[in-house]
N, C-alpha and C positions, 0 to 999 in steps of 0.2 A: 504494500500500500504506500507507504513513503515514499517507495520505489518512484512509484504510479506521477506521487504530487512531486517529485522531482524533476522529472521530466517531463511534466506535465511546464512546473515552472519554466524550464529550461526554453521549451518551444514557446512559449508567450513570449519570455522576452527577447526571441529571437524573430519574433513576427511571426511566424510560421501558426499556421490553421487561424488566426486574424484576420477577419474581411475586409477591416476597418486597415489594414496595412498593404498595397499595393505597390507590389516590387516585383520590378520584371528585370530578366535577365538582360544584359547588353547585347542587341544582336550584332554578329561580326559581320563587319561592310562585306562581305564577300558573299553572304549568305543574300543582303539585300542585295548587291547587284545581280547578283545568277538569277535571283528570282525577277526582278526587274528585266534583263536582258530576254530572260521564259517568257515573260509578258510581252514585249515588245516583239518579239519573234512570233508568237500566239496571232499577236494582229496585221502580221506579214507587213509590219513597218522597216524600212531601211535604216538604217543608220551604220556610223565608221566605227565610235566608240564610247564607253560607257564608263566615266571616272565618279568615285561615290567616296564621300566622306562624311564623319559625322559633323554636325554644325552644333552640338552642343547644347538643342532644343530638345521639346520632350512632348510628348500628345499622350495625353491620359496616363502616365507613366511612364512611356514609353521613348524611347530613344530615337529620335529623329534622325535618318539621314541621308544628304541631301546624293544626289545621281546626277553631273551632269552628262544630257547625251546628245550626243553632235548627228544632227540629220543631212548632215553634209550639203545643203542649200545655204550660198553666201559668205560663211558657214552659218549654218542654223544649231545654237545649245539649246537646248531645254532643260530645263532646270524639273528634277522628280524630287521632292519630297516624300522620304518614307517611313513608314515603319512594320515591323512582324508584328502583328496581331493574334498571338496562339500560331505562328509559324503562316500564318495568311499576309501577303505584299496587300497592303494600304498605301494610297499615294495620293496627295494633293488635287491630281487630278478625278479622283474620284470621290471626295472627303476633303472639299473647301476649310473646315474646320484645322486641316495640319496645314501651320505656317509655313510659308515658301519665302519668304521675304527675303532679300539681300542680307548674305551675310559673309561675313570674312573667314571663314573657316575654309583651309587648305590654300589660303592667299599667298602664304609666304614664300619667298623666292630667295633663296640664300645668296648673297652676294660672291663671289671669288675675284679676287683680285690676282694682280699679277705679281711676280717679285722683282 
């Protein structure tokens, strides 16, 4: 029995069986671009290439992040916001509610100089 409230304690205060505590796993950008790229191929869309990074935002718990993908017109990027859902691609464009806004995540460009 003490056993029982032991570990009973243990998972409270680690969140765990909590409703009231919603904690999702990081998804790894690679997992959103595959799935995104499966989408994009699904709707026998063209494109060159697909770079995804996270931007540091969050939709319901969840980790945002952002795809961009080059439709090779001009050049044309489109910007996908995303997230795994229970392992389902969500994305701005179908769920106005995940922020797409500008943002400087994956901006930086490392300088090198000469000697």
């Amino acid at each position: 029995m003490r056993r029982a409230a032991a570990l009973l304690l243990v998972l409270v205060a680690a969140g765990c069986g909590s409703s009231a505590t919603k904690t999702t796993a990081q998804p790894k950008i690679e997992d959103v671009k595959n799935a995104l790229v499966a989408r994009l191929k699904q709707q026998a869309l063209t494109f060159r290439w697909v770079v995804c990074v996270r931007n540091g935002r969050h939709y319901r718990g969840m980790a945002i992040v952002r795809c961009n993908v080059n439709f090779g017109m001009d050049p044309h990027v489109e910007a996908y916001c995303s997230v795994l859902d229970h392992g389902r691609l969500v994305t701005n464009h179908e769920n106005k509610a995940i922020t797409c806004s500008h943002d400087n995540a994956g901006s930086t460009v490392p300088i090198v100089t000469g000697s």
